[in-house]
C-alpha positions in Angstrom: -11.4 -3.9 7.6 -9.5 -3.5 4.3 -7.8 -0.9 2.8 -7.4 1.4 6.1 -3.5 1.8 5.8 -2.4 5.3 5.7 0.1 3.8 2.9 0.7 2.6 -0.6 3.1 0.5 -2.2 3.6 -0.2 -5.4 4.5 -3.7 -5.3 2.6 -6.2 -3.7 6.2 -8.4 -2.8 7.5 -5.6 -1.1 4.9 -5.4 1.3 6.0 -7.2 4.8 5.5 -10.6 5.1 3.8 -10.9 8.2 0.6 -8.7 6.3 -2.6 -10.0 6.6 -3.0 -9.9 3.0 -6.4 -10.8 3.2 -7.0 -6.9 3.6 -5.0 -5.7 1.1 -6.4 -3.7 -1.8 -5.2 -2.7 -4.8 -5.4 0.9 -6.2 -4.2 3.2 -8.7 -1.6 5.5 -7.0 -3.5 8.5 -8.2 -6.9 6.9 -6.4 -4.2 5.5 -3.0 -3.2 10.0 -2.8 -6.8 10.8 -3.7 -7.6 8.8 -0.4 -5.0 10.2 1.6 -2.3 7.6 1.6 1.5 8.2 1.0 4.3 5.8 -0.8 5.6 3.7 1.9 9.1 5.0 3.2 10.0 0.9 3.5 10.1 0.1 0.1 12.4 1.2 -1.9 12.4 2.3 -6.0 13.7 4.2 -8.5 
């Protein structure tokens, strides 16, 4: 089922490769929080 992760990030290389990508969706981050999900403490940004 897609988009069940509890977490967003905000760029799609940053996301481990072993992923199943096939159920990745893509979001605003104001609709990823609206949902629920948090900023994934893996990747890293400024």
């Amino acid at each position: 089922m897609s988009g069940n992760s509890d977490v967003y990030w905000y760029r799609i290389e940053n996301i481990p490769s072993n992923t199943n990508f096939n159920n990745v969706v893509k979001m605003s981050e104001q609709t990823a929080i609206s949902r629920g999900k948090h900023h994934s403490e893996k990747e890293k940004y400024n």
